[in-house]
N, CA, C, O and CB atoms as a CASP TS submission, in Angstrom:
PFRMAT TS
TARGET T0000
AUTHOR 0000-0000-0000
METHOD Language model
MODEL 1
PARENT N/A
ATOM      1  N   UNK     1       4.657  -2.562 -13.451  1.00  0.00           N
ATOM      2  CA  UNK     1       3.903  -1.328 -13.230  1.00  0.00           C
ATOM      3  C   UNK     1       4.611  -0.487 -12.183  1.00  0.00           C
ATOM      4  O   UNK     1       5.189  -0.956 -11.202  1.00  0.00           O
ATOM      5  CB  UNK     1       2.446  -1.632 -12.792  1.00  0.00           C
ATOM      6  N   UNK     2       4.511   0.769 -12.480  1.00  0.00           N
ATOM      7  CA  UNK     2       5.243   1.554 -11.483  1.00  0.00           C
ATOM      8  C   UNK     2       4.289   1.446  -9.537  1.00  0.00           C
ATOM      9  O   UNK     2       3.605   0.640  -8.906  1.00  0.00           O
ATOM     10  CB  UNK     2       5.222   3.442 -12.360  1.00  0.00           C
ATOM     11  N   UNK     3       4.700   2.414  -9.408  1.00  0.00           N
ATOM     12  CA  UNK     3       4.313   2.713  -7.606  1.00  0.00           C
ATOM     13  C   UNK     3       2.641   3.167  -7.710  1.00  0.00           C
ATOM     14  O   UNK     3       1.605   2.727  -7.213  1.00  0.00           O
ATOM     15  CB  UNK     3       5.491   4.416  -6.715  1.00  0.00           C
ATOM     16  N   UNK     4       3.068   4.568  -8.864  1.00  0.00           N
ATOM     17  CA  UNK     4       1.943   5.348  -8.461  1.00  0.00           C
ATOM     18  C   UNK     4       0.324   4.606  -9.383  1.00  0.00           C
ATOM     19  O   UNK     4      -0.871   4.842  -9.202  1.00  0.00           O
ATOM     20  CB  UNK     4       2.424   7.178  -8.956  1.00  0.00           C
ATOM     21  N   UNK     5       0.983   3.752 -10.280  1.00  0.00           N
ATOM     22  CA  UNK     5      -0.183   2.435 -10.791  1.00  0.00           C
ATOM     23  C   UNK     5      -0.668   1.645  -9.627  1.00  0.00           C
ATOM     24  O   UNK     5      -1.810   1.567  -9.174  1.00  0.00           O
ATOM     25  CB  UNK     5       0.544   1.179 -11.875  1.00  0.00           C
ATOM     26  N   UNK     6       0.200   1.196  -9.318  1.00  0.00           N
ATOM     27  CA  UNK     6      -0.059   0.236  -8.352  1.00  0.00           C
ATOM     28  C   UNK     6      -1.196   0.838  -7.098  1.00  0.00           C
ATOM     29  O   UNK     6      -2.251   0.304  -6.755  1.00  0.00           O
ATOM     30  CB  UNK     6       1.449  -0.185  -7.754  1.00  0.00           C
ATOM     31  N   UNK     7      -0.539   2.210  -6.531  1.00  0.00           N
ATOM     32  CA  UNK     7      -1.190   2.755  -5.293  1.00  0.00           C
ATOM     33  C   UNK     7      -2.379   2.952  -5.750  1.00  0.00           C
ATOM     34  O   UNK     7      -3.331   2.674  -5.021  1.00  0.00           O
ATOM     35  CB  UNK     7      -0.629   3.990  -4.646  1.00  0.00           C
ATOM     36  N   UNK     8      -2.631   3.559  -7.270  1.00  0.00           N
ATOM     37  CA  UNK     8      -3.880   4.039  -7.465  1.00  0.00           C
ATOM     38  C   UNK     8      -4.981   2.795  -7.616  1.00  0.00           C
ATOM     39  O   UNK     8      -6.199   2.931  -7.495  1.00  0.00           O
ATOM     40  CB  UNK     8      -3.811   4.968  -8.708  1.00  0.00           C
ATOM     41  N   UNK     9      -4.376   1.728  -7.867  1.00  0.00           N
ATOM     42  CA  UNK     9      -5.299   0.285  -7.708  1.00  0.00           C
ATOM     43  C   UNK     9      -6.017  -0.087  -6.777  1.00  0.00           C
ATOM     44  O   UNK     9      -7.190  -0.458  -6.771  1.00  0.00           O
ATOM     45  CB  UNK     9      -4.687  -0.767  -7.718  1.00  0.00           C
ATOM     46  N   UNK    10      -4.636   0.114  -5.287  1.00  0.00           N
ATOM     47  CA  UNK    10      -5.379   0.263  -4.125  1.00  0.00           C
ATOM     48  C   UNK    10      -6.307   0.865  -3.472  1.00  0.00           C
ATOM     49  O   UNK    10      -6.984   0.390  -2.561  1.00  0.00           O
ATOM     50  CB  UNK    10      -4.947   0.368  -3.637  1.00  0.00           C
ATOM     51  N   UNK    11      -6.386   2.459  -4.152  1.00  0.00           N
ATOM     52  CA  UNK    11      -6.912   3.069  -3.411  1.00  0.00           C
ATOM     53  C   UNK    11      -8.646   2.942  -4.327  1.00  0.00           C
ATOM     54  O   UNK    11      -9.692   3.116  -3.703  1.00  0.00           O
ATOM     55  CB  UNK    11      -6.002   4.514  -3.150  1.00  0.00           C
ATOM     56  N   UNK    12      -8.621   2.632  -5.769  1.00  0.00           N
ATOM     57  CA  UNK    12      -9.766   2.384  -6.395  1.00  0.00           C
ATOM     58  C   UNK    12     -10.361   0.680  -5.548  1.00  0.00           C
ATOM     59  O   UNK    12     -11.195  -0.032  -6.106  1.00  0.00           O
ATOM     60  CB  UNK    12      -9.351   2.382  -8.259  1.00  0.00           C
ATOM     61  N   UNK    13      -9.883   0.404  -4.518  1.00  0.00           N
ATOM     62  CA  UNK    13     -10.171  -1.301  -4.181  1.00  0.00           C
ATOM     63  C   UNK    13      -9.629  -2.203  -4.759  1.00  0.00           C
ATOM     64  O   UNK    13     -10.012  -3.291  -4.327  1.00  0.00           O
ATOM     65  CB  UNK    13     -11.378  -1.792  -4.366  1.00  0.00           C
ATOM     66  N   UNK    14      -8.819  -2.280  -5.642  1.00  0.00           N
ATOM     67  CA  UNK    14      -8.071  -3.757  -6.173  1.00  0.00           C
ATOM     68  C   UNK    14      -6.970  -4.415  -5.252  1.00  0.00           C
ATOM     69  O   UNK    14      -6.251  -5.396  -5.443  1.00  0.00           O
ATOM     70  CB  UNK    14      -7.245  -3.497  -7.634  1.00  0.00           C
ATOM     71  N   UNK    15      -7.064  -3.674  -4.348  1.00  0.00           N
ATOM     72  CA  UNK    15      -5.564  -4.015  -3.357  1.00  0.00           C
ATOM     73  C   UNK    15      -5.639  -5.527  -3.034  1.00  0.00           C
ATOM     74  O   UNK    15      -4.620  -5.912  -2.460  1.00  0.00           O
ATOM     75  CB  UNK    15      -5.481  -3.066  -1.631  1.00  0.00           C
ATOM     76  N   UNK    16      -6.702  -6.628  -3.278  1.00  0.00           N
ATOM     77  CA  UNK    16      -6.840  -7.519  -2.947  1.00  0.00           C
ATOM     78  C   UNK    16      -6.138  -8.483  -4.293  1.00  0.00           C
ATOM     79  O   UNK    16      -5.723  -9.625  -4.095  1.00  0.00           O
ATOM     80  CB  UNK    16      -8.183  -7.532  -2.473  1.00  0.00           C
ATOM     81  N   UNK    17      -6.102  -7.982  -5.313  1.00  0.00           N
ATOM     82  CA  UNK    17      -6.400  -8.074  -6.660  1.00  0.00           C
ATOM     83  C   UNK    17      -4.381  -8.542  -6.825  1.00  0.00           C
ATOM     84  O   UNK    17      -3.982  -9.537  -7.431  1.00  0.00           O
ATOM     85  CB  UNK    17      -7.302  -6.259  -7.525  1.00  0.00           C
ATOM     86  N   UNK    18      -3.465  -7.520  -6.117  1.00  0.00           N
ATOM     87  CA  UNK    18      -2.431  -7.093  -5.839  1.00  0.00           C
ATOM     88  C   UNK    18      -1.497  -8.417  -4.725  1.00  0.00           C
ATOM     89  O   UNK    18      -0.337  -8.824  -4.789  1.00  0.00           O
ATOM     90  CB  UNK    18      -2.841  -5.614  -5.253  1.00  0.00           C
ATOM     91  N   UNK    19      -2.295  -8.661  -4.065  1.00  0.00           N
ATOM     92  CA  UNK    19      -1.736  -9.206  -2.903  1.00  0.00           C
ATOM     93  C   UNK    19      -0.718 -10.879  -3.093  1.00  0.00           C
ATOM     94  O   UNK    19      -1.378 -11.908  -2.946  1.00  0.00           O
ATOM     95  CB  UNK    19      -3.162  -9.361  -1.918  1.00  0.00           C
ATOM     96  N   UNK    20       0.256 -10.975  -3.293  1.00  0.00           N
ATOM     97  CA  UNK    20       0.847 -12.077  -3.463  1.00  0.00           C
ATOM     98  C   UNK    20       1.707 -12.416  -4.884  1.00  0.00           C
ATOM     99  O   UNK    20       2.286 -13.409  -5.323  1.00  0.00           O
ATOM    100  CB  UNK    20      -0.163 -12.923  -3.227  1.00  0.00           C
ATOM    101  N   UNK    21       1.400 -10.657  -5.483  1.00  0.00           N
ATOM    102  CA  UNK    21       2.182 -10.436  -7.063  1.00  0.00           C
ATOM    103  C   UNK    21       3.685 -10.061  -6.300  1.00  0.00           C
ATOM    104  O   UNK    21       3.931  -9.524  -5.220  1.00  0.00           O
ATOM    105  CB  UNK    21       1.371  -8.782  -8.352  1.00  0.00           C
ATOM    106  N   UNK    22       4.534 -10.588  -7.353  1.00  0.00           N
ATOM    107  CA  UNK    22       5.829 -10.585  -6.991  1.00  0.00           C
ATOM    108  C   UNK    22       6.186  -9.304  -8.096  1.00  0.00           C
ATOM    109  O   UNK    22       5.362  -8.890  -8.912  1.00  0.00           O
ATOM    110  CB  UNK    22       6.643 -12.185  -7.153  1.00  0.00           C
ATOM    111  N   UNK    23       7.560  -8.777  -7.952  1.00  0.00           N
ATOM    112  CA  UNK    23       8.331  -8.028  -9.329  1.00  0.00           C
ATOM    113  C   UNK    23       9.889  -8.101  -8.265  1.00  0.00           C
ATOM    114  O   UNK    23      10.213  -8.402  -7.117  1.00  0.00           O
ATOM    115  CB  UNK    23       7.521  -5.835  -9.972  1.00  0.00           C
ATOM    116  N   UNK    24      10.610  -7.522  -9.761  1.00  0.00           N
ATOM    117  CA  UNK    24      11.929  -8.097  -9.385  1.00  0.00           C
ATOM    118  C   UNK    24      12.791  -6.719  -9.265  1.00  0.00           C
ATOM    119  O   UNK    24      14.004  -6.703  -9.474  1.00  0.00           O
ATOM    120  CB  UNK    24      12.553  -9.267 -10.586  1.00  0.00           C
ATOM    121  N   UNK    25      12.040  -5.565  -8.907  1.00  0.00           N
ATOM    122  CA  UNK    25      12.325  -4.221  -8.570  1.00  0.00           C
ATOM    123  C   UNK    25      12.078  -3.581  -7.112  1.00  0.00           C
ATOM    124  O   UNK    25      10.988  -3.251  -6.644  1.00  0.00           O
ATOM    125  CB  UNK    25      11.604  -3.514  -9.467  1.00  0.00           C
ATOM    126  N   UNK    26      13.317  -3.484  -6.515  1.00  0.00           N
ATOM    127  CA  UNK    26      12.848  -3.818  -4.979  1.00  0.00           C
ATOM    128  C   UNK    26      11.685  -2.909  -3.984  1.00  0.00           C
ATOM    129  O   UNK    26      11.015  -3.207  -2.995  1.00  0.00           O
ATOM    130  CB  UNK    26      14.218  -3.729  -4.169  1.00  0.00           C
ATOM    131  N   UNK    27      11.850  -1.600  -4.855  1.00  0.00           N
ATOM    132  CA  UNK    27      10.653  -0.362  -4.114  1.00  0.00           C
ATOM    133  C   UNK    27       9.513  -0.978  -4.737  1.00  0.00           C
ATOM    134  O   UNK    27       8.548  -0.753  -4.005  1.00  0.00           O
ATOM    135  CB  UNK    27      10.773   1.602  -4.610  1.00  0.00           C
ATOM    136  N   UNK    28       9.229  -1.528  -5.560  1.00  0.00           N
ATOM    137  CA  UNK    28       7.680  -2.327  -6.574  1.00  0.00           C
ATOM    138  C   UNK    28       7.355  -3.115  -5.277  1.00  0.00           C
ATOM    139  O   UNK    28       6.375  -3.036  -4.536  1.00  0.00           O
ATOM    140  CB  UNK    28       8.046  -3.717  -8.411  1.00  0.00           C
ATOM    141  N   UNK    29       8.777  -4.124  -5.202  1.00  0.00           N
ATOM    142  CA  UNK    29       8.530  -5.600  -4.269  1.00  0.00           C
ATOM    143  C   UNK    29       7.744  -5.413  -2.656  1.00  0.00           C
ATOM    144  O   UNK    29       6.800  -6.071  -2.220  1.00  0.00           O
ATOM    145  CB  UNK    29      10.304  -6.345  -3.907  1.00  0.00           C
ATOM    146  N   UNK    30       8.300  -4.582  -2.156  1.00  0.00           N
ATOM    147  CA  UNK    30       8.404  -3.983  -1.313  1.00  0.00           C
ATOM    148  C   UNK    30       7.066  -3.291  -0.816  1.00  0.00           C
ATOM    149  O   UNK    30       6.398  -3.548   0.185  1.00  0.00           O
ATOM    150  CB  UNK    30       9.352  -3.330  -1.611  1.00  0.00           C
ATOM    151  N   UNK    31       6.851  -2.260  -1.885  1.00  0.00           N
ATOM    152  CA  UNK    31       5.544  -1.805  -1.796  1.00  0.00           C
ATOM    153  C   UNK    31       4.236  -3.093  -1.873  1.00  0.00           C
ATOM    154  O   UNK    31       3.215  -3.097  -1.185  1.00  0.00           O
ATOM    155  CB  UNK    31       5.462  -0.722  -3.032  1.00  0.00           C
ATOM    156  N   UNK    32       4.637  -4.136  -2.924  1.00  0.00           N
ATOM    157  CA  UNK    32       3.695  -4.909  -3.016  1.00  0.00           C
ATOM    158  C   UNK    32       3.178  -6.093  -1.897  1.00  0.00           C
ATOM    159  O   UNK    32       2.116  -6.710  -1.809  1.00  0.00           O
ATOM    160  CB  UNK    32       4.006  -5.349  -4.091  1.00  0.00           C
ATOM    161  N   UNK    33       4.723  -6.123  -0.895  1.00  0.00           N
ATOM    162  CA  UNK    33       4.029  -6.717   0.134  1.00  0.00           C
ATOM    163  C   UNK    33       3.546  -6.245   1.531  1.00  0.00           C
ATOM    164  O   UNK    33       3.228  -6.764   2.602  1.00  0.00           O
ATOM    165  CB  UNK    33       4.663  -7.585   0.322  1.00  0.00           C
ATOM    166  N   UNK    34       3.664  -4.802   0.903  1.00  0.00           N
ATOM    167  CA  UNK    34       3.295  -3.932   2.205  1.00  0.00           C
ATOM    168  C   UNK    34       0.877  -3.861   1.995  1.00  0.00           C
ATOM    169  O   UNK    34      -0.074  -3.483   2.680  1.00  0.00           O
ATOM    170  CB  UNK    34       4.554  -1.596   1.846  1.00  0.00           C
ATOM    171  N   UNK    35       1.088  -4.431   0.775  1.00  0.00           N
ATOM    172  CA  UNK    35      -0.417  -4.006   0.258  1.00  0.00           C
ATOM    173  C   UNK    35      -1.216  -4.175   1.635  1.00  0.00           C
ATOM    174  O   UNK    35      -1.825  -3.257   2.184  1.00  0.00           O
ATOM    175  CB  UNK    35      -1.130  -5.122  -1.125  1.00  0.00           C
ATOM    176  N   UNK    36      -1.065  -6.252   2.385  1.00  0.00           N
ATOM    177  CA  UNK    36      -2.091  -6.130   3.368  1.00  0.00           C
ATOM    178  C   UNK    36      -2.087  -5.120   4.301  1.00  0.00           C
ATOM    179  O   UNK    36      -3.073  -4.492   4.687  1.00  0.00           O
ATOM    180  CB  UNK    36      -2.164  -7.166   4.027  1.00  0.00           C
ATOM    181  N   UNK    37      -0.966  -4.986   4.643  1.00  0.00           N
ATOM    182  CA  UNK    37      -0.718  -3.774   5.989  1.00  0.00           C
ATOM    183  C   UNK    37      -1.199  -2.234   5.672  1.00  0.00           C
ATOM    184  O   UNK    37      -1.711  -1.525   6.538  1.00  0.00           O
ATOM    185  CB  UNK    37       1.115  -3.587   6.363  1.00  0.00           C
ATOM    186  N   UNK    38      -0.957  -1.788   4.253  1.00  0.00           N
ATOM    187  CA  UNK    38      -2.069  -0.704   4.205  1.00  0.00           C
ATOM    188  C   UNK    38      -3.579  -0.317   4.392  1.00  0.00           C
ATOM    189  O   UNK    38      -4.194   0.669   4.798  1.00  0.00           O
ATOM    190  CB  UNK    38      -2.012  -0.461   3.374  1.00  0.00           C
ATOM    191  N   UNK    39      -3.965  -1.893   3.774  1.00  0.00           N
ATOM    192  CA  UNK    39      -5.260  -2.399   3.448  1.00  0.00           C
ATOM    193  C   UNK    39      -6.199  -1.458   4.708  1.00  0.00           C
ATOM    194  O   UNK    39      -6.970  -0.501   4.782  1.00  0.00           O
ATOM    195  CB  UNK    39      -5.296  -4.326   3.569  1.00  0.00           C
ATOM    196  N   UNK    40      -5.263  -2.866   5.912  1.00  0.00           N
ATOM    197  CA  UNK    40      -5.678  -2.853   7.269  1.00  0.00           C
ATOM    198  C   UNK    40      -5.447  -1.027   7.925  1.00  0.00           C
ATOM    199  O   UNK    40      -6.298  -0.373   8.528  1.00  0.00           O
ATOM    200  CB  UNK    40      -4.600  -4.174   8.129  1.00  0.00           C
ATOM    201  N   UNK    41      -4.212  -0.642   7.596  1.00  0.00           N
ATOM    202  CA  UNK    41      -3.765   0.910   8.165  1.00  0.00           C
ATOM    203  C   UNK    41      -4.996   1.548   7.617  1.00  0.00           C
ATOM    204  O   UNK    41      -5.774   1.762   8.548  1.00  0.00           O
ATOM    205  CB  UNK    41      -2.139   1.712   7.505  1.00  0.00           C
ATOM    206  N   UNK    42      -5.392   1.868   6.671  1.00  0.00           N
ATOM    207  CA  UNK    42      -6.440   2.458   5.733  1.00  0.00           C
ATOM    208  C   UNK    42      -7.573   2.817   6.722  1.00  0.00           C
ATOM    209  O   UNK    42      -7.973   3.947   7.003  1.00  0.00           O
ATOM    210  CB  UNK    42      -6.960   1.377   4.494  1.00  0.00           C
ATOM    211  N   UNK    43      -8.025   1.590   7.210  1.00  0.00           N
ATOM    212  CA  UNK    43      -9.375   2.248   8.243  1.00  0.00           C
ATOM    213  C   UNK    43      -9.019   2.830   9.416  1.00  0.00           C
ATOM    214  O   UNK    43      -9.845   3.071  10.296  1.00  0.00           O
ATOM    215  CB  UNK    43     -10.433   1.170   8.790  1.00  0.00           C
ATOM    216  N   UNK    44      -7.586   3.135   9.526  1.00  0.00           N
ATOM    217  CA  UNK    44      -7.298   3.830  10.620  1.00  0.00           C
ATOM    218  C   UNK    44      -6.206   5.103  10.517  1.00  0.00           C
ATOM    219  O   UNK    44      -5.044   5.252  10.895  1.00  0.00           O
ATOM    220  CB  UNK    44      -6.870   2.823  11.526  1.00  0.00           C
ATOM    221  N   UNK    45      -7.002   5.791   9.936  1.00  0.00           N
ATOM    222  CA  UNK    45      -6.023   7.161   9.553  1.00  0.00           C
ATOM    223  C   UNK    45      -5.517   7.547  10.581  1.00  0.00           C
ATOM    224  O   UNK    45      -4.408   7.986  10.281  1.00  0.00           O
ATOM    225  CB  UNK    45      -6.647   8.430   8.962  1.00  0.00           C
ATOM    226  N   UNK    46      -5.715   7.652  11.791  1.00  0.00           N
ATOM    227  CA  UNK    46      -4.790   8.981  12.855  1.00  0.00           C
ATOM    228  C   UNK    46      -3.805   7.935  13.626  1.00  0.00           C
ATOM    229  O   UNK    46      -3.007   8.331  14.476  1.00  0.00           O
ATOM    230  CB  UNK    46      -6.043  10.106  14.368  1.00  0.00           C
ATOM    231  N   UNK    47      -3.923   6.646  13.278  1.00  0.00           N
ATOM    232  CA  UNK    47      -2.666   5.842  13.765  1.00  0.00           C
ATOM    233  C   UNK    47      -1.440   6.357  12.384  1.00  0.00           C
ATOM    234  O   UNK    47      -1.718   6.409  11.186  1.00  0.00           O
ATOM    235  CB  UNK    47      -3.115   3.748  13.837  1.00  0.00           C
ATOM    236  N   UNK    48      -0.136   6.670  13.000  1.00  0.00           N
ATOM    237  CA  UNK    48       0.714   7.047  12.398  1.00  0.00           C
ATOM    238  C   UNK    48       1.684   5.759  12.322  1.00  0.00           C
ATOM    239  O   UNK    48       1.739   4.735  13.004  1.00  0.00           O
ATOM    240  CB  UNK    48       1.141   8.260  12.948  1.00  0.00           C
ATOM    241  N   UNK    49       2.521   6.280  11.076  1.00  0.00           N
ATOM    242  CA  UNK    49       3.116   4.688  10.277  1.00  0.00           C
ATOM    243  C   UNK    49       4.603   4.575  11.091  1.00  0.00           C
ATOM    244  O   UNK    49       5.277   5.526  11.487  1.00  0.00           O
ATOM    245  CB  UNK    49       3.459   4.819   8.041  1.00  0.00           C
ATOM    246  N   UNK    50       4.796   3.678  11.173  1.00  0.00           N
ATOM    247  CA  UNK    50       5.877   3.160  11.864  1.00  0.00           C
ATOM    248  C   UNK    50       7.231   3.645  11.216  1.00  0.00           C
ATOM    249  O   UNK    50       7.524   3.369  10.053  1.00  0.00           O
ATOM    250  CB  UNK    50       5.758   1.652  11.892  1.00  0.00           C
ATOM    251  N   UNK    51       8.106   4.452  12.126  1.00  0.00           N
ATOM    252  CA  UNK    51       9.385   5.581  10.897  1.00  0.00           C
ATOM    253  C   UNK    51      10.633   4.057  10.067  1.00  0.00           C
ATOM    254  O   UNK    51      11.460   4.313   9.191  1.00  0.00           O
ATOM    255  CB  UNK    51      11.073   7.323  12.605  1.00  0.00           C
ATOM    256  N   UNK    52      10.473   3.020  10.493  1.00  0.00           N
ATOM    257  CA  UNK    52      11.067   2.067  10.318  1.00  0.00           C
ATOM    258  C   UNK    52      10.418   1.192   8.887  1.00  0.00           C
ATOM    259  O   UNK    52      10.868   0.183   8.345  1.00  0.00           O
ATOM    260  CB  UNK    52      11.050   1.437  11.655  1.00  0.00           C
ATOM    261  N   UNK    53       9.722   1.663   8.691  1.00  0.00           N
ATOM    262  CA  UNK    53       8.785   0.966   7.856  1.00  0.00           C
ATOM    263  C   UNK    53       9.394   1.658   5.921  1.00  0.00           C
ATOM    264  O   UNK    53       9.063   2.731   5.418  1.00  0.00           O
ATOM    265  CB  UNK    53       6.800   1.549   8.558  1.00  0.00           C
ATOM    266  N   UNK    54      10.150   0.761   5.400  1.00  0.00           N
ATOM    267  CA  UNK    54       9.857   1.144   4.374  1.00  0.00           C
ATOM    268  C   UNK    54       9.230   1.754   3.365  1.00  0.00           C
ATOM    269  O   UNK    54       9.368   2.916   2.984  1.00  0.00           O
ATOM    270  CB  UNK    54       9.889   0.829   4.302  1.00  0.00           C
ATOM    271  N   UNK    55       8.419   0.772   2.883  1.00  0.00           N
ATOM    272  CA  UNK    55       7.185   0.689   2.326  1.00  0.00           C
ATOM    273  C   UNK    55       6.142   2.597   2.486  1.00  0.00           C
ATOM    274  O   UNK    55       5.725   3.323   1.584  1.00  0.00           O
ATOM    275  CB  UNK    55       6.436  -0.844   3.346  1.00  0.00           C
ATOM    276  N   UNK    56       6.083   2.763   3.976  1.00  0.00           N
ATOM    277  CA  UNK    56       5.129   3.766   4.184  1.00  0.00           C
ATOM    278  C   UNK    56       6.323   5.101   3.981  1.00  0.00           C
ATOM    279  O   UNK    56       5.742   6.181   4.094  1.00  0.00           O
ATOM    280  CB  UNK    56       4.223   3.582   5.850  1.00  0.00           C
ATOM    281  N   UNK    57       7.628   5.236   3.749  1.00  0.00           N
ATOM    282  CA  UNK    57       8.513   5.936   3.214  1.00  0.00           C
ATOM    283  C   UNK    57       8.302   6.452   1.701  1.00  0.00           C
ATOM    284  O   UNK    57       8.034   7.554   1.222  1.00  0.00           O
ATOM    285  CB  UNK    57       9.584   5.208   3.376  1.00  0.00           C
ATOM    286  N   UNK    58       8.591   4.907   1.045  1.00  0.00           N
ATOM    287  CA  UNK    58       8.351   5.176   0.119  1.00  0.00           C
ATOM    288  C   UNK    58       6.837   5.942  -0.924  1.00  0.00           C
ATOM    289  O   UNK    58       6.768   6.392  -2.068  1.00  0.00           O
ATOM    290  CB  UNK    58       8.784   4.245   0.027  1.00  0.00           C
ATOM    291  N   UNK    59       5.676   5.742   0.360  1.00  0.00           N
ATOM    292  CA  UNK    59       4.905   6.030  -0.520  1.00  0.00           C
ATOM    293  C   UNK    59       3.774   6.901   0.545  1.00  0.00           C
ATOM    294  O   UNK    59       3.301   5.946   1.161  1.00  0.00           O
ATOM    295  CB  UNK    59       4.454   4.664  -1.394  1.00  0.00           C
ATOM    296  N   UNK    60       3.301   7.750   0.926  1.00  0.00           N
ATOM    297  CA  UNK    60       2.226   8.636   1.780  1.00  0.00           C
ATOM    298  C   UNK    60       1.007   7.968   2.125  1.00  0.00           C
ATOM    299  O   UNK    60       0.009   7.619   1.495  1.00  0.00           O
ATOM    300  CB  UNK    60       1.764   9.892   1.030  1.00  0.00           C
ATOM    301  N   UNK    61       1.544   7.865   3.805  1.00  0.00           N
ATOM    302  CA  UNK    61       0.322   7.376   4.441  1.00  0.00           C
ATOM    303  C   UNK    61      -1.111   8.117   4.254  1.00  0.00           C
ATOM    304  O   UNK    61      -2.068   7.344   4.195  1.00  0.00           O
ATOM    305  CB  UNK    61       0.624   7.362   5.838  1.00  0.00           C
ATOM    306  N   UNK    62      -1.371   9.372   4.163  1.00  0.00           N
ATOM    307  CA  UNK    62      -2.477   9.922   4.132  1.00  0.00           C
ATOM    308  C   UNK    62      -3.292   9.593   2.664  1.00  0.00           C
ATOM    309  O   UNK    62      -4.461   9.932   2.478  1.00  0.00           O
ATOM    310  CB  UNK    62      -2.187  11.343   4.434  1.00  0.00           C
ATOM    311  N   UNK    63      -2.371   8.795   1.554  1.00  0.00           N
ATOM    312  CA  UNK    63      -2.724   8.791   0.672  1.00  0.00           C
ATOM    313  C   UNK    63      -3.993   7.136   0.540  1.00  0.00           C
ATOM    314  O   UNK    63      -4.784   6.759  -0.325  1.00  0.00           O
ATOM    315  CB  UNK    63      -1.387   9.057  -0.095  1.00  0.00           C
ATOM    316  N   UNK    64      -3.636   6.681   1.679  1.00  0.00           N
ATOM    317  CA  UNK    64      -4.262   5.565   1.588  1.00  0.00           C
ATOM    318  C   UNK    64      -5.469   5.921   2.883  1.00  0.00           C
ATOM    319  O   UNK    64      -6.171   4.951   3.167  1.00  0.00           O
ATOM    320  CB  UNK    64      -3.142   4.202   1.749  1.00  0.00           C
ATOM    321  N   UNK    65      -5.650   6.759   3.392  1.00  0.00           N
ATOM    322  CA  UNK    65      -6.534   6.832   4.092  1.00  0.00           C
ATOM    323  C   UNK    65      -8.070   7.001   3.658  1.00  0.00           C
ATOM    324  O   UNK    65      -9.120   7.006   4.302  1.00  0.00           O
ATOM    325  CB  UNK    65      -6.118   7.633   4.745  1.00  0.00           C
ATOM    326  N   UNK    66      -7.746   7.144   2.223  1.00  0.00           N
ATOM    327  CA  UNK    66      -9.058   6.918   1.576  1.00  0.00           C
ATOM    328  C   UNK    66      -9.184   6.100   0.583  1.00  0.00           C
ATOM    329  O   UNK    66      -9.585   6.451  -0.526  1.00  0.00           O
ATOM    330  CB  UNK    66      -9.557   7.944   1.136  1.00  0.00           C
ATOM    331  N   UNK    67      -8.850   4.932   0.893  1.00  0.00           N
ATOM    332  CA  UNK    67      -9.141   2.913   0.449  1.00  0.00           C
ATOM    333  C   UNK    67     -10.314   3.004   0.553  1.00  0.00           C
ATOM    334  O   UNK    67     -11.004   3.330   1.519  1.00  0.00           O
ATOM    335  CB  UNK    67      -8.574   1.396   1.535  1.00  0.00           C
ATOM    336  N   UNK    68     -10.631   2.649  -0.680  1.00  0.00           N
ATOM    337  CA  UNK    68     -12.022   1.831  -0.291  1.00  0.00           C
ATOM    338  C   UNK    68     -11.884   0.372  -0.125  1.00  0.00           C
ATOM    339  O   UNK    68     -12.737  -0.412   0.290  1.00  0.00           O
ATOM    340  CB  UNK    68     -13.138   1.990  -1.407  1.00  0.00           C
ATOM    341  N   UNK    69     -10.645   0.121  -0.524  1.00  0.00           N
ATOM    342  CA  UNK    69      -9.816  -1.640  -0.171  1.00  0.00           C
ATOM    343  C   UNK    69     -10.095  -1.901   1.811  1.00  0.00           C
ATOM    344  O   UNK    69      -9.866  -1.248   2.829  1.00  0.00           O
ATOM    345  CB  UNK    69      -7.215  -1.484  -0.629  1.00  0.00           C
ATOM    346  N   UNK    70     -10.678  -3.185   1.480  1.00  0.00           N
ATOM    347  CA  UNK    70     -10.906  -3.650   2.416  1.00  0.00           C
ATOM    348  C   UNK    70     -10.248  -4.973   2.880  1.00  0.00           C
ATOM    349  O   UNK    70     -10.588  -5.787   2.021  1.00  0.00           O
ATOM    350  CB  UNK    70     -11.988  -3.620   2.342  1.00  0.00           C
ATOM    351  N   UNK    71      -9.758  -5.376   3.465  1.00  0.00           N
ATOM    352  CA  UNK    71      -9.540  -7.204   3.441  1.00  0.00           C
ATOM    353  C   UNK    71     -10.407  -7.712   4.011  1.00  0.00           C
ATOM    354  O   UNK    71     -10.446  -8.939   4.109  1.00  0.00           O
ATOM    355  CB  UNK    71      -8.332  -7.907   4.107  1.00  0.00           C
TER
END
């Protein structure tokens, strides 16, 4: 499944659903083990993402600020 499948899983709550799936495509991989750390970022929108951080490169922090994914 691409990125923007995947993100939209998270942000409908499946992010739990997600957590510990592997793929052999490294922005997929990547994104997929970033899931807990969004999960958790999610209830905290005005903390800003770390510029080192892959994962939140590849894909918009503000976009997860409305998770209903919880851990």
């Amino acid at each position: 499944a691409g990125i923007d499948k995947l993100e939209q899983a998270v942000l409908e709550g499946q992010g739990k659903k997600l957590v510990g799936e592997y793929s052999a495509d490294y922005k997929t991989r990547t994104f997929l083990k970033s899931i807990p750390s969004l999960m958790g970022w999610a209830t905290v929108p005005s903390v800003a993402a770390p510029a080192s951080s892959e994962s939140w490169r590849a894909i918009g922090f503000h976009r997860f600020a409305r998770s209903s994914d919880r851990l």
